[in-house]
C-alpha positions as CSV (number, residue, x, y, z in Angstrom):
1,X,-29.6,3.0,-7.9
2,X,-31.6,2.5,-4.4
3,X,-33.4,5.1,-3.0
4,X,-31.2,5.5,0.1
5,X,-28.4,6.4,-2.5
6,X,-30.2,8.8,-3.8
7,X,-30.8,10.5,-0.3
8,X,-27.9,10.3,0.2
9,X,-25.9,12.3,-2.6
10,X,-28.9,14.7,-1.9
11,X,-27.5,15.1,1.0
12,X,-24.0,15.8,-0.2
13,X,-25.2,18.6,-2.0
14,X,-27.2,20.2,0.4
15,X,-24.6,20.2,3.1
16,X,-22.1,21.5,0.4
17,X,-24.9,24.3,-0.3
18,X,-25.1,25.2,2.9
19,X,-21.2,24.9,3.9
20,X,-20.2,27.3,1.1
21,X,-22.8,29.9,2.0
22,X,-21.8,29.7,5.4
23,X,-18.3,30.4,5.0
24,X,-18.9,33.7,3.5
25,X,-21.0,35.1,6.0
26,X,-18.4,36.2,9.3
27,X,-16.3,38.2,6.9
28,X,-19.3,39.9,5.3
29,X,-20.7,40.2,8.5
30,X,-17.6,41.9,10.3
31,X,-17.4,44.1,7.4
32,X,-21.3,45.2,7.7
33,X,-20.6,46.2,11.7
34,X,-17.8,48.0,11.1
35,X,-19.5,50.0,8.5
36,X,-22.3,50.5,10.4
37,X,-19.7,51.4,13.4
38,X,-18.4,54.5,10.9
39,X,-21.8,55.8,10.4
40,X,-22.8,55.9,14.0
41,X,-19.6,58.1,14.1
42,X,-21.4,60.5,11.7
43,X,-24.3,61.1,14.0
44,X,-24.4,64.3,16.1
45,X,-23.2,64.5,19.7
46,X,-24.5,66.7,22.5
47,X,-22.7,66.4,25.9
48,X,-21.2,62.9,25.0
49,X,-25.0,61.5,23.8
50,X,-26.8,61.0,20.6
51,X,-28.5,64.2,20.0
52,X,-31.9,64.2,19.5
53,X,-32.6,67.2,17.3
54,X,-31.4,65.1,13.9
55,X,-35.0,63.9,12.2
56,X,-35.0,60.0,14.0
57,X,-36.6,59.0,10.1
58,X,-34.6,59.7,8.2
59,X,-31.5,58.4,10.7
60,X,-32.9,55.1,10.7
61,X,-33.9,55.7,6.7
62,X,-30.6,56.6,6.3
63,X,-29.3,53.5,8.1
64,X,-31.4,50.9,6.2
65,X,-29.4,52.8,2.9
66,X,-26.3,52.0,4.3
67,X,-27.1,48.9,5.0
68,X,-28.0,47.9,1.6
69,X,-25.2,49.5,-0.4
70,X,-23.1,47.4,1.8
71,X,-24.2,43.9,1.6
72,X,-24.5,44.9,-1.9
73,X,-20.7,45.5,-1.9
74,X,-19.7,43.1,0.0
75,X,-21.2,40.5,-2.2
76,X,-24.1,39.1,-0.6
77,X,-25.9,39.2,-3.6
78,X,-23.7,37.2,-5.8
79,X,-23.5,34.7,-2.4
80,X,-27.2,34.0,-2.5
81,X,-27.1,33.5,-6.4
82,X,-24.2,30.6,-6.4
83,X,-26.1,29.2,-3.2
84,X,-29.2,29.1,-6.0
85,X,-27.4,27.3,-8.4
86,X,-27.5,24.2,-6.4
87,X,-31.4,24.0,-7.0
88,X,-30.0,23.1,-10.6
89,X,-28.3,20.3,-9.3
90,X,-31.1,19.1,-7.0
91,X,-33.7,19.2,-9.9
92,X,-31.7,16.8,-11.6
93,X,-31.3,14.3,-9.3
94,X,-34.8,14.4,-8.5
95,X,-35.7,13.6,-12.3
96,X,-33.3,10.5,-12.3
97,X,-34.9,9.5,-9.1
98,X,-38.4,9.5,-10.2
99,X,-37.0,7.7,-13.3
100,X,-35.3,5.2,-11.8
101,X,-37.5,4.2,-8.8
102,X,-40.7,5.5,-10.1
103,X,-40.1,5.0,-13.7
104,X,-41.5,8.4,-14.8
105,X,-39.8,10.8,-16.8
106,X,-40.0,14.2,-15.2
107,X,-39.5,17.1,-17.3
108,X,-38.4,20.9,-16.5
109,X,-41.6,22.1,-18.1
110,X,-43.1,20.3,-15.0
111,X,-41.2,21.6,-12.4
112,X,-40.6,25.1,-13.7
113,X,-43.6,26.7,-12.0
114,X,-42.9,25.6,-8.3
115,X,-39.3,26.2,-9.3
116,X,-39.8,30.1,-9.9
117,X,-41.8,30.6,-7.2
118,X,-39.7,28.8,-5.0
119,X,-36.7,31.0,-6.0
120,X,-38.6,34.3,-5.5
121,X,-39.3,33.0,-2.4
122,X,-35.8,32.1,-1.2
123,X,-34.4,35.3,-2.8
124,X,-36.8,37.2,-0.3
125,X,-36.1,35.1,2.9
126,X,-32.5,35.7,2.4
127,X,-32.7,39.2,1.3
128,X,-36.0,40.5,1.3
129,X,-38.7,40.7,4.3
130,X,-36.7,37.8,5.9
131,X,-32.9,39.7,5.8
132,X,-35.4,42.9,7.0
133,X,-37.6,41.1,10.4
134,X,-34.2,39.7,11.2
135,X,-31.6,42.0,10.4
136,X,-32.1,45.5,9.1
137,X,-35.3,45.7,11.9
138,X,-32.9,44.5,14.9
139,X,-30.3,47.0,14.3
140,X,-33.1,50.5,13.3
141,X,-34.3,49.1,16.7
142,X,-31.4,48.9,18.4
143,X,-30.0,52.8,16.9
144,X,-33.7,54.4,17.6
145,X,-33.7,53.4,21.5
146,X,-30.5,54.8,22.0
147,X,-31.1,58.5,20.5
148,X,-34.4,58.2,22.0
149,X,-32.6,57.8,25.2
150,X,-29.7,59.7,24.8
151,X,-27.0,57.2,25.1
152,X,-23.5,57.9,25.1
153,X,-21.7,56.7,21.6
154,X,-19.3,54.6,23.4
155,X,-22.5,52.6,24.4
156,X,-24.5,52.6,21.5
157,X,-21.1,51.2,19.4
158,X,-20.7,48.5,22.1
159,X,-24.5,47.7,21.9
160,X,-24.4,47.3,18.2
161,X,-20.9,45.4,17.8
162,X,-22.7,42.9,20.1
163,X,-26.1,42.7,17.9
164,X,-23.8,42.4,14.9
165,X,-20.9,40.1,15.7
166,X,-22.0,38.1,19.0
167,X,-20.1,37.7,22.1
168,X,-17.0,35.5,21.6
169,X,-16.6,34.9,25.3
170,X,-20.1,33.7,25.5
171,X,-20.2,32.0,22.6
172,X,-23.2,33.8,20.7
173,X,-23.7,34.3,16.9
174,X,-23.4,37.7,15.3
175,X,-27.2,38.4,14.0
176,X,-26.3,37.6,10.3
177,X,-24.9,34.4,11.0
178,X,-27.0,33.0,13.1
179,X,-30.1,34.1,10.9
180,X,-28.0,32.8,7.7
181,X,-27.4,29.1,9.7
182,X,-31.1,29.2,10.3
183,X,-32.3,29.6,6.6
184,X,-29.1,28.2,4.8
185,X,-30.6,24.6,5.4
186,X,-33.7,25.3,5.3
187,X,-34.5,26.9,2.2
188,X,-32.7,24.3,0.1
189,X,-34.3,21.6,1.6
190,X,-38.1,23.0,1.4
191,X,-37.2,23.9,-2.4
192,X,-36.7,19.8,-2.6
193,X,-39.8,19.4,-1.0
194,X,-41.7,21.5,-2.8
195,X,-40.6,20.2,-6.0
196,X,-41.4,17.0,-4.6
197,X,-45.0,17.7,-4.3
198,X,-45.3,19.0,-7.6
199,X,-44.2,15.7,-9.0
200,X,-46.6,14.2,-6.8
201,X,-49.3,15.6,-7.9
202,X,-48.4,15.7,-11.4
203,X,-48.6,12.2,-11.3
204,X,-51.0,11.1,-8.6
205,X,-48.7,9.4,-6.8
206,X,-50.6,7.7,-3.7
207,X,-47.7,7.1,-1.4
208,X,-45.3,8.8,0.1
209,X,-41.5,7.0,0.9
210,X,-39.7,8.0,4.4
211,X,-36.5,7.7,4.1
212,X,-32.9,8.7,6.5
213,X,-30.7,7.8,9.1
214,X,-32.3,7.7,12.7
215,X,-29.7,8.7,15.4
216,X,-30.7,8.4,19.0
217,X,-32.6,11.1,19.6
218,X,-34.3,11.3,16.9
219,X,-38.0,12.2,16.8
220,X,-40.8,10.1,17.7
221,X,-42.6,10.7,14.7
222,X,-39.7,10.3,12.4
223,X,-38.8,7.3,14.1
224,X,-42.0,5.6,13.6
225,X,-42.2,6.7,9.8
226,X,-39.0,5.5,8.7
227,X,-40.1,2.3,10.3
228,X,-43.2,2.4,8.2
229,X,-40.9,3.0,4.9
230,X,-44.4,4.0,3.0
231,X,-46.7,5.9,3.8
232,X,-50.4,6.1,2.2
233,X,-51.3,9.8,1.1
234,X,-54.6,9.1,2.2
235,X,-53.1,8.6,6.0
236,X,-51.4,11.6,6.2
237,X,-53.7,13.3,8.0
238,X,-53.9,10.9,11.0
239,X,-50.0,10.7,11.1
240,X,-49.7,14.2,11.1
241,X,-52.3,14.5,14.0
242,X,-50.7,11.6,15.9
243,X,-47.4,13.3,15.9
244,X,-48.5,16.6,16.6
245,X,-49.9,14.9,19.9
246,X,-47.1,12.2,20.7
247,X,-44.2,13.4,18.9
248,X,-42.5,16.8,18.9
249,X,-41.1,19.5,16.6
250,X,-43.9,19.6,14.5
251,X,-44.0,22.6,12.0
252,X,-47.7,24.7,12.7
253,X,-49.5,24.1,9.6
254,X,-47.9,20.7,8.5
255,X,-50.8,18.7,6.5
256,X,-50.9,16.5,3.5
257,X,-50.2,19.2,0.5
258,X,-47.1,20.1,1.9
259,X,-45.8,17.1,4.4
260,X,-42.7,16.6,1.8
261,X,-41.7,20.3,2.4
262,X,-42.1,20.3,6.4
263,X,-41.7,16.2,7.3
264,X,-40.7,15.6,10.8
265,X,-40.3,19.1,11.5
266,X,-38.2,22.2,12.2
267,X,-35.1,21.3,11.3
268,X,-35.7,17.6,10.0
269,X,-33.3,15.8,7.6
270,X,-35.4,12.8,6.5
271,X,-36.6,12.7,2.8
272,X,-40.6,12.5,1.7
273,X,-40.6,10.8,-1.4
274,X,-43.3,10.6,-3.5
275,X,-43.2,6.7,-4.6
276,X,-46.2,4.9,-6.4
C-alpha cells in the first residue's frame, strides 16, 4: 500500500475519533449548566443578592463537587474511554505501515511505554488539570466574583448559562465544547506522533517523510516540506528555525525529538513519518 494511503485511512479514523466525541458533548454540556443552574438556586439570598456570610471555600469547594459527580453521571468518563479505543486502531496501522514501507516489524512491547504515558496524559487533558484550567477554574471564577460583589441571582444565572452554553445569536461555543473541539483533534493526533518517534528512535531512522494534502492556504512551512517529501533528521533543526522565521503557526518548543508530534504547527494535519 503507498504511504499516501496510509495517511489517508489515518485520517479516516481520526476524524471519526474526533466526530464521535464531539457529538456527545452539547447534551452533556446542557445537562452540566442546568445542574449547575439548580445549585446556584441553593445558595443564600439577602435583598435579591448572593449573600456573603456563606464560607466562599467551601461554595466554590462545594461547586467543583458538583461538578464532578455530574460529568461523572452524565458519562463523560465512559466518552473519553471509547475516544481511547481508537489509539488501538492507530497503533495498528502504524505497525503495518512501518512494515510495509519500512520493512520493520514493530511490536507492542515497543510502543507500550510511549503508549501509557501518552494515555495518562490524554486522560488528564480531557479530565484532569486540562478539564480544571479550562472548565471547573472558569466557572469557581465566574461564581466567586459574583458573591464577592453581591450580584443579583438573576444575573449570576445569566452570566453562567452564557460561560456554559455560548451565545446562539452570536454564534459562540459553550466552554466545554469549544475546549473539547480544541483537544478532540489534538490529542489523537500527538499520540500518533509520539508513537511515531518512538519507532524512530527504536530504529534509528534518519529521515523523516512529509506527507498530506496542501490546500491554498496552507502554511509556508508545510508547503515547502511536502515539496521536499523527505526530510534528513539531521536538518531538522534548520527547518524548524527557517519556519519559525518565514512561516507561521509554529508550536513554542517544536525541535527535532518531537517534530512528528508538533509538524507544521497548531492545528496541522500533515503526517511526519519516520522513513529510512
Amino acid at each position: 500500500m503507498a504511504l499516501d494511503e496510509f495517511v489517508d485511512r489515518k485520517d479516516k479514523i481520526i476524524d471519526v475519533a474526533e466526530s464521535t466525541f464531539l457529538k456527545s458533548i452539547p447534551e452533556i454540556q446542557d445537562k452540566l449548566a442546568r445542574r449547575l443552574q439548580t445549585w446556584l438556586s441553593t445558595l443564600d439570598i439577602k435583598n435579591g443578592k448572593l449573600d456573603q456570610n456563606q464560607a466562599l471555600i467551601d461554595k466554590i469547594a462545594d461547586l467543583e463537587r458538583v461538578i464532578n459527580e455530574e460529568l461523572r453521571a452524565l458519562g463523560y468518563g465512559r466518552e473519553i474511554q471509547d475516544y481511547l479505543s481508537n489509539f488501538d486502531q492507530i497503533d495498528k496501522l502504524n505497525q503495518d505501515l512501518h512494515l510495509d514501507f519500512n520493512d520493520i516489524r514493530v511490536t507492542p512491547a515497543q510502543i507500550n511505554p510511549i503508549r501509557n504515558r501518552m494515555v495518562e496524559e490524554t486522560v488528564d487533558v480531557m479530565a484532569g488539570n486540562g478539564l480544571n484550567v479550562n472548565l471547573k477554574q472558569p466557572v469557581k471564577d465566574l461564581v466567586r466574583k459574583n458573591i464577592v460583589y453581591g450580584s443579583t441571582l438573576s444575573d449570576t444565572e445569566e452570566s453562567l448559562r452564557t460561560l456554559m452554553t455560548g451565545n446562539k445569536n452570536k454564534k459562540t461555543l459553550g466552554k466545554l465544547e469549544r475546549y473539547a473541539i480544541q483537544i478532540s483533534r489534538d490529542s489523537i493526533q500527538q499520540y500518533d506522533g509520539a508513537v511515531n518517534n518512538q519507532i524512530r528512535e527504536t530504529f534509528d531512522m534518519p529521515n523523516i517523510t512529509y506527507v498530506g494534502s496542501l490546500i491554498t492556504d496552507s502554511r509556508w512551512q508545510c508547503q515547502r516540506w511536502v515539496g521536499m517529501g523527505v526530510i534528513p533528521f539531521s536538518s531538522l533543526t534548520e527547518e524548524i528555525a527557517l519556519a519559525e522565521v518565514q512561516g507561521s503557526g509554529m508550536i513554542p518548543g517544536t525541535n527535532p525529538s518531537n517534530f512528528t508530534v508538533f509538524r507544521g504547527g497548531f492545528n496541522c494535519r500533515h503526517e511526519a513519518i519516520p522513513t529510512f
